[in-house]
Backbone of each chain as nested JSON, in Angstrom:
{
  "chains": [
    {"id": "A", "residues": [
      {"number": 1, "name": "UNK", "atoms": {"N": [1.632, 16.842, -10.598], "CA": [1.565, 17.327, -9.213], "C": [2.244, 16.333, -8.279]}},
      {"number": 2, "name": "UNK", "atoms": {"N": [2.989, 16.433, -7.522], "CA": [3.772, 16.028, -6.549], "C": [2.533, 15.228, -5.659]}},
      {"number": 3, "name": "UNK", "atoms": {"N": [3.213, 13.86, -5.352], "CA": [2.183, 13.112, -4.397], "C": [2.681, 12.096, -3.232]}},
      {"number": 4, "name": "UNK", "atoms": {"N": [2.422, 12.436, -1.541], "CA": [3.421, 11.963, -0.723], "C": [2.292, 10.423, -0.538]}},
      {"number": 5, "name": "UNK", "atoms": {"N": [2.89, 9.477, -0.66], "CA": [2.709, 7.858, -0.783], "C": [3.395, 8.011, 0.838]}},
      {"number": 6, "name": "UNK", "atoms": {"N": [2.36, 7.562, 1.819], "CA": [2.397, 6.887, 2.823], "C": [1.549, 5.126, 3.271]}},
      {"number": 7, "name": "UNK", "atoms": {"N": [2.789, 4.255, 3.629], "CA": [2.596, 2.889, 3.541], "C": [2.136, 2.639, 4.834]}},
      {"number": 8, "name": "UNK", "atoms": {"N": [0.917, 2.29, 5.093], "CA": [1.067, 1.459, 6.535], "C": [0.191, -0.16, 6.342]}},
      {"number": 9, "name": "UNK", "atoms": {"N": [1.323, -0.399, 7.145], "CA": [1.153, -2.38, 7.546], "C": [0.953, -3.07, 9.246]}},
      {"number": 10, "name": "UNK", "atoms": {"N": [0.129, -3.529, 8.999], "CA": [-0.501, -3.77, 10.117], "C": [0.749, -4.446, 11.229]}},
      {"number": 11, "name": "UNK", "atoms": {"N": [0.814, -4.586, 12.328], "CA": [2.167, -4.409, 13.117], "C": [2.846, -6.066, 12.633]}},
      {"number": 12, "name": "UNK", "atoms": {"N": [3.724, -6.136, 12.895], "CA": [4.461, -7.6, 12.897], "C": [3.947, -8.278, 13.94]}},
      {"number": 13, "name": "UNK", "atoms": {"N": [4.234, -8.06, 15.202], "CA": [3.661, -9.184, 16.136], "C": [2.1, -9.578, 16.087]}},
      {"number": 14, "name": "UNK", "atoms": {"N": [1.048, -8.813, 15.219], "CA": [-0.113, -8.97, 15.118], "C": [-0.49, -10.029, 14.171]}},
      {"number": 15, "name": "UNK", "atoms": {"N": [-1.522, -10.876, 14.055], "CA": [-1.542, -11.685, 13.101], "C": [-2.631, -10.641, 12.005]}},
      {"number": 16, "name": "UNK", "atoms": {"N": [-2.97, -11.124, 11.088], "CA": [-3.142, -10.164, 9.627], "C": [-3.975, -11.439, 8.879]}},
      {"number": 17, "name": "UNK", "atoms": {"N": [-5.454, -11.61, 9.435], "CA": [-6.22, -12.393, 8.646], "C": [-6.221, -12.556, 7.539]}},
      {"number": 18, "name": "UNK", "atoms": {"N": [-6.714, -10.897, 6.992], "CA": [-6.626, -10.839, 5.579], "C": [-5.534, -11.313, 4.936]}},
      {"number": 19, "name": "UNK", "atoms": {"N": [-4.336, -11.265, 5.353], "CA": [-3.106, -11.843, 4.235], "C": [-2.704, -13.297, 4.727]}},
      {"number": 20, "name": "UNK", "atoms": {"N": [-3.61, -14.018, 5.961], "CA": [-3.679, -14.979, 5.891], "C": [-4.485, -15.973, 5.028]}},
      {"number": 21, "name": "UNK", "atoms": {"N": [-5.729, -15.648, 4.689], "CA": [-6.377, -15.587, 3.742], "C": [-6.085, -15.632, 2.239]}},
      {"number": 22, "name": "UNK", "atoms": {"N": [-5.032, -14.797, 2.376], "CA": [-4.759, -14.693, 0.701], "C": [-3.161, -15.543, 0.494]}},
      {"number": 23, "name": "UNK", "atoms": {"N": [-2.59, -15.819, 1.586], "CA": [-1.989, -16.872, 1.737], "C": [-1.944, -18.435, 1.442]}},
      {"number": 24, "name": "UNK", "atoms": {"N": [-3.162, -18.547, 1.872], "CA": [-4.07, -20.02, 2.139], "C": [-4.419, -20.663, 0.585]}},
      {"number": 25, "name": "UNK", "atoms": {"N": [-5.026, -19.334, -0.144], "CA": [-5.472, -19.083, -1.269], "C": [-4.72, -19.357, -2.165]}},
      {"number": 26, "name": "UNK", "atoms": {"N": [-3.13, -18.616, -2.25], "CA": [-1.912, -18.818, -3.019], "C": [-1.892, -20.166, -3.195]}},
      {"number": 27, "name": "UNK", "atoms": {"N": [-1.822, -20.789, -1.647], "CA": [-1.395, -22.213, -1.612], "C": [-2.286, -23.152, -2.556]}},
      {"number": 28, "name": "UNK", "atoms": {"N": [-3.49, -22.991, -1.955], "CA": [-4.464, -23.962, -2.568], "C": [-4.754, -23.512, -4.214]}},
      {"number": 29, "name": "UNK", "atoms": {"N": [-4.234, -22.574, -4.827], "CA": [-4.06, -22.189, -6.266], "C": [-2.736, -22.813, -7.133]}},
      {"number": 30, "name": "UNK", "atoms": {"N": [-1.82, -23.311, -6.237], "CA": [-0.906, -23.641, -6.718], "C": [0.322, -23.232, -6.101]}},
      {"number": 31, "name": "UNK", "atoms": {"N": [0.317, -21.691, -5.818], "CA": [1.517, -20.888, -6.004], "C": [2.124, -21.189, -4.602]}},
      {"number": 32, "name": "UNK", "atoms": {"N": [3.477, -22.034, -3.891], "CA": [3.95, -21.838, -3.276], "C": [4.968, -21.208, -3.016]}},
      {"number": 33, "name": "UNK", "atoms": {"N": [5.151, -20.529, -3.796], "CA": [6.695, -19.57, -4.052], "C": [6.467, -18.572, -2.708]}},
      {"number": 34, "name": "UNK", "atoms": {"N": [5.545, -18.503, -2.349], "CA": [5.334, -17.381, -1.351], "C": [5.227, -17.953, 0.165]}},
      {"number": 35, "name": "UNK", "atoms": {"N": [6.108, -17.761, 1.494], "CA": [5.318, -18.587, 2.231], "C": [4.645, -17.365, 3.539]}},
      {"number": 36, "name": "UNK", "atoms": {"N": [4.17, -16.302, 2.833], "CA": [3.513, -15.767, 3.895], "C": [2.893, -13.774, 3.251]}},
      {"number": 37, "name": "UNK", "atoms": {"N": [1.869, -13.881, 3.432], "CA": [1.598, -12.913, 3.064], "C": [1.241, -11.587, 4.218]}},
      {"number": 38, "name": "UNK", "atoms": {"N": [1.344, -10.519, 3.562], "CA": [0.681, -9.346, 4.927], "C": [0.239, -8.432, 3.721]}},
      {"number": 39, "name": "UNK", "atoms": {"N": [-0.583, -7.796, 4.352], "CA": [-1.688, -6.412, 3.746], "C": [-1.783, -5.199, 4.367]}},
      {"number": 40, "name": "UNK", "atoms": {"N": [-1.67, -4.584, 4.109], "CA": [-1.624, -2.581, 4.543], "C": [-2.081, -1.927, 3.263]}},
      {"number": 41, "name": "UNK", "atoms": {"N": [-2.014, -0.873, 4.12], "CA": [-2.748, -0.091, 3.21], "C": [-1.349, 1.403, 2.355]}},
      {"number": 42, "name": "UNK", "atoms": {"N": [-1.844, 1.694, 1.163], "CA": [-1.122, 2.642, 0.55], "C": [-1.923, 3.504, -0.045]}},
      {"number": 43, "name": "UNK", "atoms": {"N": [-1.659, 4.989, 0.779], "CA": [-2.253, 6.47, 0.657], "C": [-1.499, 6.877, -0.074]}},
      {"number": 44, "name": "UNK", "atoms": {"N": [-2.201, 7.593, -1.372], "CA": [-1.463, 8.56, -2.129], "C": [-2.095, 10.054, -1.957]}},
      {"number": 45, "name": "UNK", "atoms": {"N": [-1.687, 11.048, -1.288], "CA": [-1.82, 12.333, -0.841], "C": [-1.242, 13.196, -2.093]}},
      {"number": 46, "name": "UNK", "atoms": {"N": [-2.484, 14.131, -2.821], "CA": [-2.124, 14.797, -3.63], "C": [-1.785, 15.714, -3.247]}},
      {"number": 47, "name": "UNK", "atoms": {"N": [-0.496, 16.707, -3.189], "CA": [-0.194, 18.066, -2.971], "C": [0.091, 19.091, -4.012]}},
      {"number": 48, "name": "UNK", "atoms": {"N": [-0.981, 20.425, -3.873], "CA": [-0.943, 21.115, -4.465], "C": [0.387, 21.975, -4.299]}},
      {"number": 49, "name": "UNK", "atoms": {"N": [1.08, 22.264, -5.751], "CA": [2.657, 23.16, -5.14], "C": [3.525, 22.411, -4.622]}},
      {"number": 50, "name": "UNK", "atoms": {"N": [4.6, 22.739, -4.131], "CA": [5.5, 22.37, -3.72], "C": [5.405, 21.472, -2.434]}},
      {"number": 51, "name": "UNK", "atoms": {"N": [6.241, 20.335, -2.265], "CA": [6.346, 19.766, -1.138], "C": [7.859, 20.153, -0.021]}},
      {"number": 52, "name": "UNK", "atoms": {"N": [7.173, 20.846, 0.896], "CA": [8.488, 21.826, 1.862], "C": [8.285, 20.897, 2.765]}},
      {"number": 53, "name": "UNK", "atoms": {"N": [9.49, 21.088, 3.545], "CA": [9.691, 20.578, 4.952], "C": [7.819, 20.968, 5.753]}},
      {"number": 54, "name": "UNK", "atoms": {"N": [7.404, 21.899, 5.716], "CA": [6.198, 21.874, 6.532], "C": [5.311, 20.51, 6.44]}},
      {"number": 55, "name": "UNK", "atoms": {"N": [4.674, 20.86, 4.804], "CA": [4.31, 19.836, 4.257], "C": [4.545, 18.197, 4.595]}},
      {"number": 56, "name": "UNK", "atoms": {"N": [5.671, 18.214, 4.572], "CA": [6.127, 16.817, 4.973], "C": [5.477, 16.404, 6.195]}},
      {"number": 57, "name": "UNK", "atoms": {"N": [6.208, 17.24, 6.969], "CA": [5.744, 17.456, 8.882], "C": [4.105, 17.179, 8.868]}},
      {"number": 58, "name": "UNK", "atoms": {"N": [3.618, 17.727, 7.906], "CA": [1.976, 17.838, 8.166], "C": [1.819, 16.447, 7.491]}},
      {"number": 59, "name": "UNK", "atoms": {"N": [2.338, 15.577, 6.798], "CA": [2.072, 14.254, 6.38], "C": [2.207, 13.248, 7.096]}},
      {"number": 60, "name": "UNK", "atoms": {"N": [3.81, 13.753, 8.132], "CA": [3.833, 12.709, 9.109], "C": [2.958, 12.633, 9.823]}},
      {"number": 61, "name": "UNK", "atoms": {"N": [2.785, 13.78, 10.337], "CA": [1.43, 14.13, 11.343], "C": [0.092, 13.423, 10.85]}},
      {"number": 62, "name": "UNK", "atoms": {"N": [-0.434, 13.22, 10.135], "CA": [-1.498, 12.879, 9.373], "C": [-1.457, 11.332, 9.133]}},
      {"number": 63, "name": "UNK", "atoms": {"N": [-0.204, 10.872, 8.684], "CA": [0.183, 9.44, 8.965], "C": [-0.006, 8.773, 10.126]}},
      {"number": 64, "name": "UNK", "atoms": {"N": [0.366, 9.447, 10.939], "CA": [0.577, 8.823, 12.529], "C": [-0.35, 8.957, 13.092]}},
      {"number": 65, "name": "UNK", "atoms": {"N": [-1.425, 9.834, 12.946], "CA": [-2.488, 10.218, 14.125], "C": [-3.986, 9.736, 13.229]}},
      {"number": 66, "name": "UNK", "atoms": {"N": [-3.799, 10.116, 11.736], "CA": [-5.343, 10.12, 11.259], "C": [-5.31, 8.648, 10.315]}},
      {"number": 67, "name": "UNK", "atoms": {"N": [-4.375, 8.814, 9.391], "CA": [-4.31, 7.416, 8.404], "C": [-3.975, 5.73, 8.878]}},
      {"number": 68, "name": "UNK", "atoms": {"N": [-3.275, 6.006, 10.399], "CA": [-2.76, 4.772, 10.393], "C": [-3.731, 4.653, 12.103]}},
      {"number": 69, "name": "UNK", "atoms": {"N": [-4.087, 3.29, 12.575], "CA": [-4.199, 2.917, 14.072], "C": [-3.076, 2.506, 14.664]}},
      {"number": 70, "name": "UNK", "atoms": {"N": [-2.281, 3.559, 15.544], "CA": [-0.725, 3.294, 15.974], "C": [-1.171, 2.042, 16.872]}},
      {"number": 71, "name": "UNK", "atoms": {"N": [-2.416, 1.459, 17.628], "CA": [-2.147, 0.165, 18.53], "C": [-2.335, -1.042, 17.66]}},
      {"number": 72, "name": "UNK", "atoms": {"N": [-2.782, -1.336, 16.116], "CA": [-2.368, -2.633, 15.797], "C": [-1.737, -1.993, 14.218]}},
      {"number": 73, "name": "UNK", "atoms": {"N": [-1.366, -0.935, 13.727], "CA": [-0.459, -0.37, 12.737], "C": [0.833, 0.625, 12.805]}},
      {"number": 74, "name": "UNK", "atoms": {"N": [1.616, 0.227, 11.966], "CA": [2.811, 0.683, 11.617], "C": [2.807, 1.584, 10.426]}},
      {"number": 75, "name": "UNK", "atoms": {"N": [3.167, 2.947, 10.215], "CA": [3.475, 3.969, 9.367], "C": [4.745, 3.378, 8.903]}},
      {"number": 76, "name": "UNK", "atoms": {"N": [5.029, 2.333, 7.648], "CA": [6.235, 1.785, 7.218], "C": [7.164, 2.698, 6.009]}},
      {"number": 77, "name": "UNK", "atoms": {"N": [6.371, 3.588, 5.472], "CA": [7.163, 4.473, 4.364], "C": [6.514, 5.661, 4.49]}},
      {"number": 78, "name": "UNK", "atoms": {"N": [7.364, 6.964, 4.203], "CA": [6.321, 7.877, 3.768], "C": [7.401, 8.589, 2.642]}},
      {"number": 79, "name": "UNK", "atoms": {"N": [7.337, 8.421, 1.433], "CA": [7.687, 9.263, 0.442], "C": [7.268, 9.821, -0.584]}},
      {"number": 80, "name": "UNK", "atoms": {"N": [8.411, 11.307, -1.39], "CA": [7.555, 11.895, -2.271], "C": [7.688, 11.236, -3.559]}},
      {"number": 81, "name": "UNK", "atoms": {"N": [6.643, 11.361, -4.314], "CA": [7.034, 11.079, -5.873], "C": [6.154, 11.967, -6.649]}},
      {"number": 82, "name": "UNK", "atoms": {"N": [6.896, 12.295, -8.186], "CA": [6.326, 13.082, -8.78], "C": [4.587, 12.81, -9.242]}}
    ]},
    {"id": "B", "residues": [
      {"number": 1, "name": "UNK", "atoms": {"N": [14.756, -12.467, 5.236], "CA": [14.017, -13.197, 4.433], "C": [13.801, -11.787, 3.421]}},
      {"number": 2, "name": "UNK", "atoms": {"N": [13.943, -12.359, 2.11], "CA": [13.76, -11.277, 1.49], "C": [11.954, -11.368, 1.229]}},
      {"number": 3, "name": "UNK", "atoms": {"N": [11.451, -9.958, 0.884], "CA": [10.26, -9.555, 0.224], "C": [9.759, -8.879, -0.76]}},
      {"number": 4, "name": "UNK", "atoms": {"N": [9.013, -9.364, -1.857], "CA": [8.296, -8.493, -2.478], "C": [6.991, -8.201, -2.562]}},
      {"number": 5, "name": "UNK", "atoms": {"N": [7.182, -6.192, -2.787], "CA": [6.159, -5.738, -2.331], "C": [5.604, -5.356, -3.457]}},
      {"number": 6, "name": "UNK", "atoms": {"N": [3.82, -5.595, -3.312], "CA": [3.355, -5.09, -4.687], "C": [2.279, -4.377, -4.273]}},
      {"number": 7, "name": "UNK", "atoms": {"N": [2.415, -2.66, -5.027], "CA": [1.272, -1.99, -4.358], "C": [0.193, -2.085, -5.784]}},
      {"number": 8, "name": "UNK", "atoms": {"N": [-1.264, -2.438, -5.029], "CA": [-2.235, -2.063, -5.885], "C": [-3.393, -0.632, -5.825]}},
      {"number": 9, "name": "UNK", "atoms": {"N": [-3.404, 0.158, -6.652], "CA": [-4.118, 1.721, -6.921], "C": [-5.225, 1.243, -7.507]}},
      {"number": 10, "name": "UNK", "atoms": {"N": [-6.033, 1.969, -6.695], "CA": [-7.624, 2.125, -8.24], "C": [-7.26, 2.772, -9.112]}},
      {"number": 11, "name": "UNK", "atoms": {"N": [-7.796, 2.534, -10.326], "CA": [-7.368, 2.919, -11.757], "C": [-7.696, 4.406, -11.167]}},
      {"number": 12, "name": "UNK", "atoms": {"N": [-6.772, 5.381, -11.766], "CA": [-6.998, 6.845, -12.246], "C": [-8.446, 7.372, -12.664]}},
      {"number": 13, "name": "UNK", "atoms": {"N": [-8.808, 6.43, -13.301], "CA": [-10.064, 7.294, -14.178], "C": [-11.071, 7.049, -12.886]}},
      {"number": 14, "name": "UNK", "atoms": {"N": [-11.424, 6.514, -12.2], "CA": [-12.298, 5.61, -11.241], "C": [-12.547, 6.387, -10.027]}},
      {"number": 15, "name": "UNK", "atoms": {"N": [-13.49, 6.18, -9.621], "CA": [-13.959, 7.787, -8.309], "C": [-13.519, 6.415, -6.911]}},
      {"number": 16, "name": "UNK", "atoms": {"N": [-13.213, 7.138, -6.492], "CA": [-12.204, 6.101, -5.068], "C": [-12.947, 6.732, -3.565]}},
      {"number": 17, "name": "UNK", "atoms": {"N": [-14.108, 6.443, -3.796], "CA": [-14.796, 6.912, -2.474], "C": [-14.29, 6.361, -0.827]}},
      {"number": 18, "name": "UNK", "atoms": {"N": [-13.495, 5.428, -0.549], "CA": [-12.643, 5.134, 0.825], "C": [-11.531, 6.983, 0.904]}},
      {"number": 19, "name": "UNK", "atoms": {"N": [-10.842, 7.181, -0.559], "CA": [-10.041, 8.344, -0.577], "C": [-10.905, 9.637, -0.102]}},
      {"number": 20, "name": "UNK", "atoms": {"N": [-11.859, 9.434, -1.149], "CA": [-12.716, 10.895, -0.889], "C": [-13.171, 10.937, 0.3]}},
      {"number": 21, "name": "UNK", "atoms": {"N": [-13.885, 9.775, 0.995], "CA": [-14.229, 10.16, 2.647], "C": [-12.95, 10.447, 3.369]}},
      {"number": 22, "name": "UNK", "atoms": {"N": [-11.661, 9.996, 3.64], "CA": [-10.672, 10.217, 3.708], "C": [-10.297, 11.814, 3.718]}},
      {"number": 23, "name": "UNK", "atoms": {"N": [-10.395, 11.963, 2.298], "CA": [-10.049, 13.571, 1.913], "C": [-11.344, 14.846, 2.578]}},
      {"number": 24, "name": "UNK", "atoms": {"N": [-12.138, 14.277, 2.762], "CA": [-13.112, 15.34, 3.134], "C": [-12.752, 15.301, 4.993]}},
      {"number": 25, "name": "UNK", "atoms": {"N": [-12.496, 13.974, 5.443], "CA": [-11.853, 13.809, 7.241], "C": [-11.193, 15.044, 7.141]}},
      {"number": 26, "name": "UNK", "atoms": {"N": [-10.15, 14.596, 6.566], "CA": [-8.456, 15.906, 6.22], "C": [-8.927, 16.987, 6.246]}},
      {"number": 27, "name": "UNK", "atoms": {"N": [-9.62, 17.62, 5.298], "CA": [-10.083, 19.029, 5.47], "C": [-11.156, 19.235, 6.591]}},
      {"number": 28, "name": "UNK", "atoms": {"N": [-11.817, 19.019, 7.536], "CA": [-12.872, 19.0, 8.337], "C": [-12.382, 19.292, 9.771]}},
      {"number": 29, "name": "UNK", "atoms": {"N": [-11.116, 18.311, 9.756], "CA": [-10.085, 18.45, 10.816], "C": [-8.896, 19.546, 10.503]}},
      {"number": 30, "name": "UNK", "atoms": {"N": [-8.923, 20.095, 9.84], "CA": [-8.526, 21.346, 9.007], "C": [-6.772, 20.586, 8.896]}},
      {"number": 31, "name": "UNK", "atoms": {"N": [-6.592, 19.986, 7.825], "CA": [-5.915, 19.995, 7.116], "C": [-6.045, 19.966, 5.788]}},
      {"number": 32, "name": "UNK", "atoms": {"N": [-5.664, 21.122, 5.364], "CA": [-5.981, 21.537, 3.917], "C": [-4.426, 21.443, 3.202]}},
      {"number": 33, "name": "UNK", "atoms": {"N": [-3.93, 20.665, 3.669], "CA": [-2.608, 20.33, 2.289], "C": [-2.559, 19.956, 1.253]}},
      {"number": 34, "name": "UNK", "atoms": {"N": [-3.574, 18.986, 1.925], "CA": [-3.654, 18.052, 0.54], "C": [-5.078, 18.089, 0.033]}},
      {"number": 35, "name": "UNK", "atoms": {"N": [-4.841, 17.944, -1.389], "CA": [-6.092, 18.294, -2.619], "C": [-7.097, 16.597, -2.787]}},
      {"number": 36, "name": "UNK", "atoms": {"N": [-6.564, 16.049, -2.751], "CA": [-6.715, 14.562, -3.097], "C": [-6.311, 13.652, -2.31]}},
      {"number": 37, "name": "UNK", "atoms": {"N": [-6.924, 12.46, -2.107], "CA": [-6.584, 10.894, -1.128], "C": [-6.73, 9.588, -2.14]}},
      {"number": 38, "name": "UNK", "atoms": {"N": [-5.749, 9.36, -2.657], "CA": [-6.373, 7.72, -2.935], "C": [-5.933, 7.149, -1.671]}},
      {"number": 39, "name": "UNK", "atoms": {"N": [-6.756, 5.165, -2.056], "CA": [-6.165, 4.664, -0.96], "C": [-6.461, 3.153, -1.752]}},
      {"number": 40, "name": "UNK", "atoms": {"N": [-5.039, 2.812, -1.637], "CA": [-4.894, 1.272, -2.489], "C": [-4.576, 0.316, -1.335]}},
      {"number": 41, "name": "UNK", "atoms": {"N": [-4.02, -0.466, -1.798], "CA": [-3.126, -2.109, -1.128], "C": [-1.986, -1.892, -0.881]}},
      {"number": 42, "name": "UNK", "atoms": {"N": [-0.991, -2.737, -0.483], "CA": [0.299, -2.636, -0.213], "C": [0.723, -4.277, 0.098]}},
      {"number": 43, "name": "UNK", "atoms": {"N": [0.799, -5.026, -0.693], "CA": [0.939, -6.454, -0.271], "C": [2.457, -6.975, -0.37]}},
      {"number": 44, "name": "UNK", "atoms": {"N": [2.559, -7.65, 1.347], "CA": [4.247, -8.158, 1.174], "C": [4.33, -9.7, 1.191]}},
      {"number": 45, "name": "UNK", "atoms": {"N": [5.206, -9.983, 0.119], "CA": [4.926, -11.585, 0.045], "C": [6.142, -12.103, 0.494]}},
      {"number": 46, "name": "UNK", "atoms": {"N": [6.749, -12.87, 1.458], "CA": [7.877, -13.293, 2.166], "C": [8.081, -14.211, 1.213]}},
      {"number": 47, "name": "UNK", "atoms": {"N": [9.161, -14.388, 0.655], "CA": [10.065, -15.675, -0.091], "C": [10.838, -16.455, 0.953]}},
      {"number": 48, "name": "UNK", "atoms": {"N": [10.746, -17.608, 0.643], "CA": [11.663, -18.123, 1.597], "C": [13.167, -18.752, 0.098]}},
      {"number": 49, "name": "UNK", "atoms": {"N": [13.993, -18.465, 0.964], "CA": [15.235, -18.13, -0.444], "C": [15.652, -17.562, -1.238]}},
      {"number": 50, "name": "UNK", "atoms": {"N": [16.12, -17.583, -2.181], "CA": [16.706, -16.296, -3.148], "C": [15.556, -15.783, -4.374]}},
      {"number": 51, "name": "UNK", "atoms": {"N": [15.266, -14.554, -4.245], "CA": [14.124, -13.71, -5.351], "C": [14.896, -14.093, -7.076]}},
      {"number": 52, "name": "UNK", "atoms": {"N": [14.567, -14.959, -7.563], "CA": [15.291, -15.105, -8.955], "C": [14.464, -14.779, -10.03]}},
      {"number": 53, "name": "UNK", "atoms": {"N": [14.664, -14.386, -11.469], "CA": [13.506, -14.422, -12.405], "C": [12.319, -14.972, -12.201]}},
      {"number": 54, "name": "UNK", "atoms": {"N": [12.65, -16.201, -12.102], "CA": [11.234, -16.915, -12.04], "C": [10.34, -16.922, -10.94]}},
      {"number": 55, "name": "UNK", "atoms": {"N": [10.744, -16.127, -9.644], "CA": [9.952, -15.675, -8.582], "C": [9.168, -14.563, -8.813]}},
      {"number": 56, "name": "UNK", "atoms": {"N": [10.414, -13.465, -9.053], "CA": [9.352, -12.697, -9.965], "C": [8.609, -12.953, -10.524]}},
      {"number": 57, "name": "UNK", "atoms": {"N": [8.902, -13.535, -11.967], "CA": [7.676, -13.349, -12.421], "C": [6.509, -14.686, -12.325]}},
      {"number": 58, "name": "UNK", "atoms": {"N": [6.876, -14.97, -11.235], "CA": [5.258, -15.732, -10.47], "C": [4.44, -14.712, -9.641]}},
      {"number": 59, "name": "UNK", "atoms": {"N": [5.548, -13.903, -9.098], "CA": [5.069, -12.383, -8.271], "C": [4.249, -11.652, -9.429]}},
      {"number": 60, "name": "UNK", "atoms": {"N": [4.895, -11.284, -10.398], "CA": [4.02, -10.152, -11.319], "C": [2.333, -11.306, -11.725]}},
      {"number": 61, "name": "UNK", "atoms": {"N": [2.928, -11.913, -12.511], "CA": [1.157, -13.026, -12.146], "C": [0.539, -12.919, -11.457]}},
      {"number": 62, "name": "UNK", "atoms": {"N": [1.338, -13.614, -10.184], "CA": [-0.134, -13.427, -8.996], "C": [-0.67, -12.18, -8.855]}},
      {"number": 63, "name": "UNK", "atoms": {"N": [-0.173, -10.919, -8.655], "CA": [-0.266, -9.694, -8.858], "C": [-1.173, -9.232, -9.688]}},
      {"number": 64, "name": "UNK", "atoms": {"N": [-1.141, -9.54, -10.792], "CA": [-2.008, -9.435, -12.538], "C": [-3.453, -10.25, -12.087]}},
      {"number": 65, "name": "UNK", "atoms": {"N": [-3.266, -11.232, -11.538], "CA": [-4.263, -12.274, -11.686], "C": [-5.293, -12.173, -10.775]}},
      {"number": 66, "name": "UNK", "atoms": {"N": [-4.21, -12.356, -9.546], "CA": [-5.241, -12.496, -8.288], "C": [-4.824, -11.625, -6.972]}},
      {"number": 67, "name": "UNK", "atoms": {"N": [-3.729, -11.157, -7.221], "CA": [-3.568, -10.047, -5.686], "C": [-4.551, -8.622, -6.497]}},
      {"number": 68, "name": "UNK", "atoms": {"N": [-5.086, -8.319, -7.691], "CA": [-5.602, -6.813, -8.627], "C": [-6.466, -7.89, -9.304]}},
      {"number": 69, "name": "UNK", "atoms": {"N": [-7.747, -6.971, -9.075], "CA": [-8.701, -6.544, -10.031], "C": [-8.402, -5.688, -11.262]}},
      {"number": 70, "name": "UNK", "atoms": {"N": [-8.426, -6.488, -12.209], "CA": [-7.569, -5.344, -13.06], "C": [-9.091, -4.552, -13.736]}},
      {"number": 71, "name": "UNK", "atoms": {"N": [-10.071, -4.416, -13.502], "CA": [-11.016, -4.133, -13.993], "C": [-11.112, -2.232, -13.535]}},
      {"number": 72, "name": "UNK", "atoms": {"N": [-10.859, -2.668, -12.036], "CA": [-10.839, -1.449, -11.321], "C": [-9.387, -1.036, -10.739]}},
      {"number": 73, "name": "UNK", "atoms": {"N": [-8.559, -1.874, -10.678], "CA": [-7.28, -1.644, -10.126], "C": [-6.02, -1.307, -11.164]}},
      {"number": 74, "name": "UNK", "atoms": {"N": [-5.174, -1.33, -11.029], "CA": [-3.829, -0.947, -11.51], "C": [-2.921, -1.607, -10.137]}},
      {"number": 75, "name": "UNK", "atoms": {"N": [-2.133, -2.721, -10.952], "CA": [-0.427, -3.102, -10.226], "C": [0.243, -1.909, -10.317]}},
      {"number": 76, "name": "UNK", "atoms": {"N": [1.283, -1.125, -9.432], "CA": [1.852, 0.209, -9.567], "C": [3.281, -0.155, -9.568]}},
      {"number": 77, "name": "UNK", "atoms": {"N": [3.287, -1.102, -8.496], "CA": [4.653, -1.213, -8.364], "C": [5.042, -2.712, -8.023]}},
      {"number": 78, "name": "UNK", "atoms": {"N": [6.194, -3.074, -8.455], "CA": [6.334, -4.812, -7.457], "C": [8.049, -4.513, -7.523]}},
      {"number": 79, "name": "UNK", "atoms": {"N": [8.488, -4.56, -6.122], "CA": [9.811, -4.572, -6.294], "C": [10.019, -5.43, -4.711]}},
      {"number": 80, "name": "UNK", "atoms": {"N": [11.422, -5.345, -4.737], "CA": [12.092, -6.563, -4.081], "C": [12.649, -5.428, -2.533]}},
      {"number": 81, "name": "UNK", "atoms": {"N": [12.005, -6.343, -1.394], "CA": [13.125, -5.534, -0.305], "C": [13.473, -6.387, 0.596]}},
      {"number": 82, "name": "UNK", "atoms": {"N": [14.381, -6.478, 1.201], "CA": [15.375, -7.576, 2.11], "C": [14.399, -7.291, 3.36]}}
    ]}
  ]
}
């Protein structure tokens, strides 16, 4: 069944505890290969049937208004995969 | 600065109750498109310099180790974006 994967990440100018946190963590584990982490979230929306232009429309819609908080999040991907 | 992103899913077999409250919102507010909600991670790790083998695979590690629970989670994806 076809499933639309919408990404949202908390805004850039915002700071992002949680992936500061897991930042801090990297460090003090060893791993500096990384010098900065961020966290969002990834919805996988099962659709029954086909995915049409409506469909889509009704994902963006759903992205933007219900899944994501547009004043400290960003809707960064929304695509289909099988 | 390039990034890689690694999304983490609750395992398939595993009841994902953040999705299901999610999925029951969707239909209540009458959107009935979609059948199903998971809802995973989405973690971006900033490199500072060039993504080479061996970044990777310090990325897939940390990923395996400590960005997933592999008990309840599944790594889905880890790929590279500028």
């Amino acid at each position: 069944m076809p499933t639309i994967v919408v990404d949202v990440m908390p805004k850039a100018e915002l700071l992002d505890p949680q992936g500061k946190a897991v930042s801090g963590a990297l460090a003090r584990l060893g791993q500096d290969a990384f010098s900065a982490v961020r966290i969002g979230k990834r919805f996988e929306l099962t659709v029954e049937g086909e995915v049409d232009d409506e469909v889509l429309a009704t994902a963006r819609k759903v992205a933007d208004e219900i899944l994501s908080n547009s004043v400290i999040e960003d809707v960064v991907g929304i695509e289909v995969v099988e």
